[in-house]
DOMITOR-723463 format. One record per atom (N, C-alpha, C, O): z, x, y. Coordinates in steps of 0.001 Angstrom, whole numbers, padded with zeros to 6 digits, always signed. Example, Ala and Ser with C-alpha at 12.3 -4.5 7.8 and 13.67 -1.06 7.14 Angstrom:
# DOMITOR-723463
+007800+013190-005690/+007800+012300-004500/+007800+013200-003300/+008465+014236-003319/+007080+012850-002250/+007140+013670-001060/+007870+012900+000030/+008039+013409+001138/
END
This chain:
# DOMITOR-723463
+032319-023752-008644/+032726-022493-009249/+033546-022690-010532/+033781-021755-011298/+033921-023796-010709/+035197-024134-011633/+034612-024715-013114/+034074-025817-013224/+034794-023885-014092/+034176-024466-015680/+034987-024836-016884/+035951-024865-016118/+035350-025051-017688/+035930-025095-018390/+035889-023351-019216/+036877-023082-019899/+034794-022303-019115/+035161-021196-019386/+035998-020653-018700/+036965-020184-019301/+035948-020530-017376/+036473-019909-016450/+038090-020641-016703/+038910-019881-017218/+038430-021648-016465/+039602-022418-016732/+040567-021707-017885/+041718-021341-017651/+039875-021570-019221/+040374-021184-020021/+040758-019449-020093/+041686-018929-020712/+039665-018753-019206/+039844-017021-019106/+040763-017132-018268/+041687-016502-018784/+041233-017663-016974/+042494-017559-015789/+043417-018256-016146/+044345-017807-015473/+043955-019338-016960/+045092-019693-017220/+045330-019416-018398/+046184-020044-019024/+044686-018508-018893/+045006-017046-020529/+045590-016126-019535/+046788-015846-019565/+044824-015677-018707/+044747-014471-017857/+046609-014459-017327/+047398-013522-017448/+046903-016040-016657/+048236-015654-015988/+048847-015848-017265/+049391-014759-017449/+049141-016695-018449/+049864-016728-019371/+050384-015137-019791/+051520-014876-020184/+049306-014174-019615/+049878-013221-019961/+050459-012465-018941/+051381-011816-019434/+050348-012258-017785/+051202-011608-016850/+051819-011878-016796/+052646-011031-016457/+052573-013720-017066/+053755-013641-016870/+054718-013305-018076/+055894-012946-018015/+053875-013524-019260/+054431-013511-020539/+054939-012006-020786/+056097-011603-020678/+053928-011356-021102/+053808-009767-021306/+054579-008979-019974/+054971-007812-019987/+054690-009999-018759/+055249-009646-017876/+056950-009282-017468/+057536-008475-016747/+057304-010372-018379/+058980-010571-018816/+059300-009618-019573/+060174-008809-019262/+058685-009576-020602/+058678-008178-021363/+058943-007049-020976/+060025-006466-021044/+057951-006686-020547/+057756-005389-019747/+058995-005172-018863/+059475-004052-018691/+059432-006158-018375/+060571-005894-016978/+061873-006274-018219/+062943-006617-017715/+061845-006248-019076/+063039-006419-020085/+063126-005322-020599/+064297-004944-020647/+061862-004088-021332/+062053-003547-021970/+061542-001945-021070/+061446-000869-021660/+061374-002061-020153/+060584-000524-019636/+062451+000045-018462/+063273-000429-017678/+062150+001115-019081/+063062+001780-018196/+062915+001835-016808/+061752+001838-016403/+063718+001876-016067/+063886+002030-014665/+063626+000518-013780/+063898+000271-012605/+062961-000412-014891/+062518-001921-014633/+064458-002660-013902/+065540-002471-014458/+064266-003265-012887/+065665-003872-012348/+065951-004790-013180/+066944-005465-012908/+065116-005137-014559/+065617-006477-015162/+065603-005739-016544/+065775-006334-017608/+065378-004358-016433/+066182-003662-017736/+066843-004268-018229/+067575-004805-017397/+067216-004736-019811/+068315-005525-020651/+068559-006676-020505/+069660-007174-020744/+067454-007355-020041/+067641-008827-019530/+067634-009291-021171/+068721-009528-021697/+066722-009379-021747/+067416-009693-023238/+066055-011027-023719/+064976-011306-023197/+066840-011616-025016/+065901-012439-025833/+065172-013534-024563/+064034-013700-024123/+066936-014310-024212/+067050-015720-023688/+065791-015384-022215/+064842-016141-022010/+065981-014544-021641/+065177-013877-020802/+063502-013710-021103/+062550-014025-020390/+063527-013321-021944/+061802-013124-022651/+061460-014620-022833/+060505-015225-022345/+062408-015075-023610/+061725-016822-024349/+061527-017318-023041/+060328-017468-022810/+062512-017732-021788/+062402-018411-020762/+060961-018029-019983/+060177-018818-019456/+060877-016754-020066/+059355-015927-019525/+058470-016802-019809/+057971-017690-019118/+058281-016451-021027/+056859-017039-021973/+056988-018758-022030/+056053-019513-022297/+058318-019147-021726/+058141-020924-021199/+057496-021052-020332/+056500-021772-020391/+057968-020175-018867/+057325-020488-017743/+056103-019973-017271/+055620-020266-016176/+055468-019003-018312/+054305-018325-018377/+053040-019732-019319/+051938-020206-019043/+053623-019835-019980/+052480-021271-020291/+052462-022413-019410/+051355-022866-019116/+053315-022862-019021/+053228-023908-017939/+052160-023295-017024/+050989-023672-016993/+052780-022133-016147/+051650-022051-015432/+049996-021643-015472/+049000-021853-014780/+050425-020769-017000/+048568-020823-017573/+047970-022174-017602/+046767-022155-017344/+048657-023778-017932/+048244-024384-018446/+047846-024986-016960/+046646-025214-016807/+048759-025277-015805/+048407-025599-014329/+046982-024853-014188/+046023-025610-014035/+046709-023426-014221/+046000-022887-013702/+044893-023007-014042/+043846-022870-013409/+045128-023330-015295/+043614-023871-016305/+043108-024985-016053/+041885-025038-015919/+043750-025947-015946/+043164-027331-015929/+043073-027425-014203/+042805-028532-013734/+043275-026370-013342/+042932-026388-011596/+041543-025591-011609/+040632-025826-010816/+041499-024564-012671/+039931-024301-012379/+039291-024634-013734/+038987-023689-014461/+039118-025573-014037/+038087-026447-014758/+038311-026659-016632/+037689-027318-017465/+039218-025963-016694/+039937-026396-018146/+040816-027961-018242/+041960-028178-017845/+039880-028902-018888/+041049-030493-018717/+041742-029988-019936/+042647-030728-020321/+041604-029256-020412/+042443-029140-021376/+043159-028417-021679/+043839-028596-022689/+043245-027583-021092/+043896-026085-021011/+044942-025543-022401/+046168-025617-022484/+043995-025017-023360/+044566-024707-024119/+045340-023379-024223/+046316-023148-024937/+044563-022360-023170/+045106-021862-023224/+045659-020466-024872/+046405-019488-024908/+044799-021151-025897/+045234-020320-027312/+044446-020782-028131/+044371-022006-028235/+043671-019968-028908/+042765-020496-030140/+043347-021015-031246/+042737-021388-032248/+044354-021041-031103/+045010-021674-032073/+044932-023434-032205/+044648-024256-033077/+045371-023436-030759/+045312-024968-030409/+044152-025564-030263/+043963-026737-030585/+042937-024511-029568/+041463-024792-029642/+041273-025418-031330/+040788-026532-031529/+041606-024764-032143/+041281-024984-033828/+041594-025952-033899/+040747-026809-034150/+043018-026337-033710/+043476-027186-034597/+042841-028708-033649/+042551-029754-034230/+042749-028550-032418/+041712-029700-031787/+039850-029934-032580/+039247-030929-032983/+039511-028544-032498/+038611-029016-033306/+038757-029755-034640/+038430-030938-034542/+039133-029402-035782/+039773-029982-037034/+039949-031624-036653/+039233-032486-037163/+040806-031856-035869/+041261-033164-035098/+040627-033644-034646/+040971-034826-034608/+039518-033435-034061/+038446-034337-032908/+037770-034633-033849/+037447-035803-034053/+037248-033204-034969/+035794-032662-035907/+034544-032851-034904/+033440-033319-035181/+035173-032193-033226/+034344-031499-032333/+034289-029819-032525/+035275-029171-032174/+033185-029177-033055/+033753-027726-032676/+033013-027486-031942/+032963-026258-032018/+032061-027901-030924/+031640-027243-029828/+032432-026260-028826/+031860-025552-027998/+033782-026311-029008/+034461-026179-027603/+034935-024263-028063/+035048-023328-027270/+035126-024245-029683/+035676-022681-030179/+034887-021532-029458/+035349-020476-029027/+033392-022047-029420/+032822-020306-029372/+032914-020735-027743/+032509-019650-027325/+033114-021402-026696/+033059-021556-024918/+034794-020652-024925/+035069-019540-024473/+035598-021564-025551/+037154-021399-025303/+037634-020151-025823/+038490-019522-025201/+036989-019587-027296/+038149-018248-027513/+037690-017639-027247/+038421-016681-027501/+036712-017193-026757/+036137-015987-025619/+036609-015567-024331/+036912-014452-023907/+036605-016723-023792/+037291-016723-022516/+038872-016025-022729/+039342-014977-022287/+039366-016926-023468/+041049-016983-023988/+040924-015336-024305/+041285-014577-023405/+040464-014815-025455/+040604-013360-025470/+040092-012681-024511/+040610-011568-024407/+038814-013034-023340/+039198-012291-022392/+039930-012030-020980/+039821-011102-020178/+040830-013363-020978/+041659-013591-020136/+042991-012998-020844/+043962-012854-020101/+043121-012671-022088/+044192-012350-022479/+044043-010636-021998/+044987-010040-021479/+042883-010074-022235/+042783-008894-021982/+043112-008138-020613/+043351-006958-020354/+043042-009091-019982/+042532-008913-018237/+043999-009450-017814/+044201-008917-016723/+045028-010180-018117/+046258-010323-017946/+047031-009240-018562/+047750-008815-017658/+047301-008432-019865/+047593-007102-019784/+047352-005637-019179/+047970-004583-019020/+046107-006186-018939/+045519-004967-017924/+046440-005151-016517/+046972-004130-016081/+046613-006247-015896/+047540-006744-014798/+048932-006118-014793/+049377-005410-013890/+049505-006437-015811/+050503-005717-016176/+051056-004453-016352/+052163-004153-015904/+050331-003684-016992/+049924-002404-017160/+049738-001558-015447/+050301-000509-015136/+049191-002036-014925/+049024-001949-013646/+050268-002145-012658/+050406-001269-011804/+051283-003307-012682/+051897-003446-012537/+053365-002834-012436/+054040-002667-011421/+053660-002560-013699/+054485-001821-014066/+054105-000018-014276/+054671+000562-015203/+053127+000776-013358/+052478+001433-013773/+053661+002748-013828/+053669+003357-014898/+054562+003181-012858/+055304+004186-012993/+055999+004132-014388/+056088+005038-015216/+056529+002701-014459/+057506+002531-015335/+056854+002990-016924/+057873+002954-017614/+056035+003281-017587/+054943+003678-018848/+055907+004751-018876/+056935+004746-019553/+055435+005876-017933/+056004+007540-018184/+057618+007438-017933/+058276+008220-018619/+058069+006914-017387/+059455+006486-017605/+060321+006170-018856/+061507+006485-018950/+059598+005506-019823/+059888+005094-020856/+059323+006001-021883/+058114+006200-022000/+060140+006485-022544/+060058+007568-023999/+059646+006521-024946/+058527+006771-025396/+060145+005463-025396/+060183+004813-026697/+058732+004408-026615/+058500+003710-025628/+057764+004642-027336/+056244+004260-027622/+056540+002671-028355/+056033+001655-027879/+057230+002657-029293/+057070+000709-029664/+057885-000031-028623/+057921-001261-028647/+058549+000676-027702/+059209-000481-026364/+057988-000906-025571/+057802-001990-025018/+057051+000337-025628/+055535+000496-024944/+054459-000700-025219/+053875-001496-024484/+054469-000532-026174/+053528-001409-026990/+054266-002972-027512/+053682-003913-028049/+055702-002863-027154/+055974-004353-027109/+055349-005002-025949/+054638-006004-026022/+055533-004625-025306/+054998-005041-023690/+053547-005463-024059/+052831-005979-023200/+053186-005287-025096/+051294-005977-024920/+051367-006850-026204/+051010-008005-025970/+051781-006592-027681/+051832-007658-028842/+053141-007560-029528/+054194-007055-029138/+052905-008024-030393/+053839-008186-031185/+054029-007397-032672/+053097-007063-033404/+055095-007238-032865/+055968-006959-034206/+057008-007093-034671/+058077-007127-034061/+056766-007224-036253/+057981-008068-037097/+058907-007300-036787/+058477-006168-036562/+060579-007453-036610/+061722-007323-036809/+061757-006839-038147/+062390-005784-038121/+061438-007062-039131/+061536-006530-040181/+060104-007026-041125/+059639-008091-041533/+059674-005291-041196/+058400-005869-042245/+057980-006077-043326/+057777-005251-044217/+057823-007133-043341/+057393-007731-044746/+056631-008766-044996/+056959-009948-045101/+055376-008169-045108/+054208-008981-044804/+053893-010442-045328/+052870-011028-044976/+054767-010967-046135/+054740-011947-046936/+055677-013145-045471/+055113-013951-044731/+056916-012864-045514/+057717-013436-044574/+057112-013028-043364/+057515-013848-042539/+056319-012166-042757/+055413-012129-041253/+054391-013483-041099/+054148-014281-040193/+053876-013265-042668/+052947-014248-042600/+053416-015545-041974/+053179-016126-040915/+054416-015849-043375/+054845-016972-043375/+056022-017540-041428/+056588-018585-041109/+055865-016325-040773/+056679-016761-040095/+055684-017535-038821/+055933-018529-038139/+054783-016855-038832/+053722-017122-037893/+053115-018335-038024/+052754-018943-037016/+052867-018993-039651/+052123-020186-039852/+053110-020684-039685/+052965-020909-038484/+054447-021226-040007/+055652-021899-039294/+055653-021768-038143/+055443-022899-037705/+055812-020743-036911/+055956-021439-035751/+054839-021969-035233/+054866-022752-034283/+053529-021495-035951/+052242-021904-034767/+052110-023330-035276/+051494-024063-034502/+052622-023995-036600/+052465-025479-038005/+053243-026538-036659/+052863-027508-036004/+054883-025459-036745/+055311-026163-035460/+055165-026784-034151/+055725-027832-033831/+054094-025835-033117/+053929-025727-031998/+052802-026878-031779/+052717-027608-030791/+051750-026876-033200/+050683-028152-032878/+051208-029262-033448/+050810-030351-033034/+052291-029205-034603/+052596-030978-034412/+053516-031272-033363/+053514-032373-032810/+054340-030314-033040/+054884-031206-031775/+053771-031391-031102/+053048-032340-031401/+053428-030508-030061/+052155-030872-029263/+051486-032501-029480/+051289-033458-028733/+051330-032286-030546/+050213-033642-030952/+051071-034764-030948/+050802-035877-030497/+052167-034380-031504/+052834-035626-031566/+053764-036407-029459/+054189-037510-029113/+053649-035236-028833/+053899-035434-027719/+052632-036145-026984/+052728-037087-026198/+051921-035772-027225/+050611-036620-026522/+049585-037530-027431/+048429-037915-027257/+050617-037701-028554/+050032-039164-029433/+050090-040442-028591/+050829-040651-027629/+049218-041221-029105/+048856-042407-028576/+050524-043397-028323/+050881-044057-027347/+051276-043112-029713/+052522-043783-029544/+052770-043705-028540/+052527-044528-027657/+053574-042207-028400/+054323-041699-027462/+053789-042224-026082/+054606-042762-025334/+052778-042136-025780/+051769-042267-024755/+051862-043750-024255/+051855-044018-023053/+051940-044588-025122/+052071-046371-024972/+053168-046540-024972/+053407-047733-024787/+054449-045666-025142/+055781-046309-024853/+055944-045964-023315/+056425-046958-022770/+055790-045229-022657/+055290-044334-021360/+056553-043818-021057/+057306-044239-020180/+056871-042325-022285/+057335-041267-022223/+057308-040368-021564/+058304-039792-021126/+055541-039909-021254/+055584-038587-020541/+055104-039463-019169/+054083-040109-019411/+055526-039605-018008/+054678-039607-016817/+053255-038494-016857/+053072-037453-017489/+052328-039303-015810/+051044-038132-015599/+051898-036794-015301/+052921-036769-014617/+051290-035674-015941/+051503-034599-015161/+053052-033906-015619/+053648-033046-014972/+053474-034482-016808/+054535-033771-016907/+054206-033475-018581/+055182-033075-019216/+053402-033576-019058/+053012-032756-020618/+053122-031384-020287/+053657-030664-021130/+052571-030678-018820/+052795-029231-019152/+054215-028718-019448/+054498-027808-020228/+055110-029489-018658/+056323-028997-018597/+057048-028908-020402/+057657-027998-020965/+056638-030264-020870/+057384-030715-021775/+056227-029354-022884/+057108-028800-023542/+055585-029038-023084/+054534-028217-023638/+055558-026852-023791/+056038-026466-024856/+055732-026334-022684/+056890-025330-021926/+057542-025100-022597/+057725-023995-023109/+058216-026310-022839/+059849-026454-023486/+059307-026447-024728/+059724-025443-025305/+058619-027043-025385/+058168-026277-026817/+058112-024960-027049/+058882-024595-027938/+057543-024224-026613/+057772-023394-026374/+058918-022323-026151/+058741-021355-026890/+059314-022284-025869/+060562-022094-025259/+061885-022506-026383/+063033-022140-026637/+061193-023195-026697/+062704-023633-028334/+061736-023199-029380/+062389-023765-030257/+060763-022695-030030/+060106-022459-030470/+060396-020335-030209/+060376-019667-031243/+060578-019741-029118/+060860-018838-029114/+062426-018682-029083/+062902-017593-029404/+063048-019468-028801/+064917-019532-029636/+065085-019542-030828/+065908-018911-031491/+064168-020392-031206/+064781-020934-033169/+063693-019484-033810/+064000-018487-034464/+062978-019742-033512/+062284-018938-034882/+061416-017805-034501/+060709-017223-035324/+061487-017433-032988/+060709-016382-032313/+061092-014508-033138/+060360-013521-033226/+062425-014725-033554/+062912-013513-033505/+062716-012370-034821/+062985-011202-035099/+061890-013878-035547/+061481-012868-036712/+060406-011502-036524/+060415-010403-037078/+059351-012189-035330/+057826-011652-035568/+057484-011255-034069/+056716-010382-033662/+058357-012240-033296/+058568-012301-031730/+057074-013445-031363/+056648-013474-030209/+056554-014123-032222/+056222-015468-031979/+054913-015383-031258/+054729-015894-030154/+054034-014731-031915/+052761-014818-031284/+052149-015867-030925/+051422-016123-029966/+052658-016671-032125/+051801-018157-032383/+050203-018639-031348/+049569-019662-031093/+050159-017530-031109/+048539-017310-030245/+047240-016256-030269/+046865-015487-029385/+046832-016436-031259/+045587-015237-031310/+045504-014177-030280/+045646-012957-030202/+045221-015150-029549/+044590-014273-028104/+045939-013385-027373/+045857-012268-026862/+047114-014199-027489/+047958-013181-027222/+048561-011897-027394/+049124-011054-026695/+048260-012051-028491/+048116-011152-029464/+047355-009760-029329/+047729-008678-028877/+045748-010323-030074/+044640-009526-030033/+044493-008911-029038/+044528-007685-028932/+044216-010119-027753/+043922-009130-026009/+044600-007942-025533/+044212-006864-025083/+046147-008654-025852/+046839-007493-025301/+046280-005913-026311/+045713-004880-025955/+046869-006491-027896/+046713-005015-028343/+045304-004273-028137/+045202-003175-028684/+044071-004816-027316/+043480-003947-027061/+043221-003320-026368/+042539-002295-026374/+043977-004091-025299/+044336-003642-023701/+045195-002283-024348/+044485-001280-024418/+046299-002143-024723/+047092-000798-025445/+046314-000018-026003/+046587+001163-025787/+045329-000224-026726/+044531+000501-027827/+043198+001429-026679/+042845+002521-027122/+042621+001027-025471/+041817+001784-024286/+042540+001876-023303/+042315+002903-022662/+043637+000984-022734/+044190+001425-021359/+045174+003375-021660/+045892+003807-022561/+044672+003934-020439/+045583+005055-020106/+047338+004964-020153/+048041+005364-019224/+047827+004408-021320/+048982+004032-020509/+049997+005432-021494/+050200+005640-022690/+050415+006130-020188/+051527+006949-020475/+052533+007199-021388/+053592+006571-021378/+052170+008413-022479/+053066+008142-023674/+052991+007618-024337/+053977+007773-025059/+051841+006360-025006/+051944+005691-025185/+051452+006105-026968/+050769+007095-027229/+051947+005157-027993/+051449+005599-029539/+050279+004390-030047/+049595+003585-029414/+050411+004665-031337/+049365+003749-032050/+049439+002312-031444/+050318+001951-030662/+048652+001718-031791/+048880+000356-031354/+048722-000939-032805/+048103-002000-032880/+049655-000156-033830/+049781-000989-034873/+048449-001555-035274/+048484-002777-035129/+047178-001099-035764/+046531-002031-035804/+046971-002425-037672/+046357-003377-038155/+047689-001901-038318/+047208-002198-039840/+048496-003797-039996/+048771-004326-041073/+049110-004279-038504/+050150-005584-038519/+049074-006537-038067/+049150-007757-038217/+048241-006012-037600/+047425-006746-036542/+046873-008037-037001/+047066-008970-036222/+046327-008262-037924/+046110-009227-038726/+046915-010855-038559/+046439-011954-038277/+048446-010378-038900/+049322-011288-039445/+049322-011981-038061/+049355-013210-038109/+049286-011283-036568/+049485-012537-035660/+047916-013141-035244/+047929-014006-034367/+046908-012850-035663/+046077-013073-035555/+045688-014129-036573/+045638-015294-036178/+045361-013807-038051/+045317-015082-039098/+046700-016062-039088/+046599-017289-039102/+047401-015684-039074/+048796-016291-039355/+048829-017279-038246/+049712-018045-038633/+048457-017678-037235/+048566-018629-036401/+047297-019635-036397/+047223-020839-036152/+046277-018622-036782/+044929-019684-037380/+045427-020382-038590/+045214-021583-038755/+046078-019668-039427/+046373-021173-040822/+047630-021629-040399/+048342-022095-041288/+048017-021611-039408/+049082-022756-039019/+048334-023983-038660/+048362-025020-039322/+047597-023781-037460/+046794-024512-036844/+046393-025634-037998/+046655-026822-038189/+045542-024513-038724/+044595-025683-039697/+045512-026588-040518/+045292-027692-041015/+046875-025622-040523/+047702-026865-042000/+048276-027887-041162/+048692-028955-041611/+048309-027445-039493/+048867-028541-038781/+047681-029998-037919/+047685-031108-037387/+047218-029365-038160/+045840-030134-037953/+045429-031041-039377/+044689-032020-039269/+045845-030722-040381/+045292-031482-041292/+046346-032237-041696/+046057-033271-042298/+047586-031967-041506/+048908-032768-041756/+048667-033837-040690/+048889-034999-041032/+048024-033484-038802/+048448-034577-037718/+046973-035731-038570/+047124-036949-038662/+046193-035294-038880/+045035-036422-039010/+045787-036927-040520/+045807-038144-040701/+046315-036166-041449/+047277-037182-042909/+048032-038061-042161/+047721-039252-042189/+049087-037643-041413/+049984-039073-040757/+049399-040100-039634/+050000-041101-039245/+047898-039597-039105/+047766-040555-037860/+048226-040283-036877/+048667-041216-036207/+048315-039151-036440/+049215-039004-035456/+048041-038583-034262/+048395-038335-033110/
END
């Protein structure tokens, strides 16, 4: 039963329940973790990739990317692209099908909540302050970030000094993550993932959800391209150093 499509749609799928999930219980009224806050969200979305990335590589993703972003910048790196049109399909529709979860989830709590962009935080993202130039730029910085560490964590070096034990890259992946949404999340709130992105806002854009307003599409762009030319400038920087 287990494919590398399927791998990649269910450990998208939980990345976002738990991700979009923290959210939601941070920002929806009547939620018991009302005002839980930044440190709260970032820790979410740490422990929300770890376990997308477990869940992926248990049903048939060895690689569990988990984000087209990282799909890219592996292709670029291998100069395999077989794997883009299997992986971001899945990825966007596991991203879709994990907000729908949510949505579901939290279902009283929608009509509870007046504020329509507290609404629609709960599925993507938006800049803190807009300005499409610095959105851009904030997105190709953290996503530039997220694949050279990555790469450089599971470089051959690193790998021959015997840094990571088997089985502990997801964790350490995590924690990228996770300092990655401390340092520089707070501009854009750190999509640094297509699919995280896109899925959700379309899950907002057809789901019934209560009260609910536009679903930003004219930002929509910036977390969507903006993490694809991270990828590529970080992908072409890891094959300049060898890494």
């Amino acid at each position: 039963m287990t494919s590398p499509f399927l791998g990649e749609l269910l450990g998208t799928m939980v990345l976002i329940i738990l991700g979009n999930g923290v959210v939601a219980g941070a920002l929806l009224r009547g939620s018991k973790a009302e005002g839980a806050g930044w440190i709260a969200i970032t820790a979410g979305w740490a422990f929300a990739v770890l376990a997308g990335i477990f869940v992926a590589t248990a049903t048939g993703s060895a690689d569990a990317h988990i984000n087209p972003a990282v799909t890219l910048a592996a292709a670029i790196t291998a100069g395999d692209w077989t794997k883009l049109p299997v992986y971001v399909p899945a990825q966007m529709i596991g991203a879709f099908l994990g907000a729908t979860v949510v949505w579901l989830h939290y279902l009283p709590h929608w009509g509870a909540t007046e504020d329509q962009d507290l609404k629609r935080a709960c599925f993507c993202t938006a800049p803190a302050i807009r300005q499409a130039p610095a959105n851009w730029l904030s997105e190709i910085i953290g996503t530039f970030v997220l694949i050279l560490i990555i790469s450089a964590l599971l470089s051959k070096a690193v790998g021959a000094a015997g840094s990571i034990p088997t089985g502990l890259a997801p964790y350490l992946v995590g924690m990228v993550v996770w300092g990655i949404g401390l340092s520089l999340g707070g501009t854009t709130g750190y999509a640094i993932n297509p699919a995280r992105d896109l899925g959700p806002r379309l899950a907002h854009a057809v789901l019934p959800i209560a009260g609910k307003g536009g679903s930003d599409w004219g930002y929509a762009l910036i977390p969507v391209a903006g993490p694809a030319a991270g990828a590529v400038a970080a992908a072409l920087a890891v094959r300049l150093l060898g890494i």
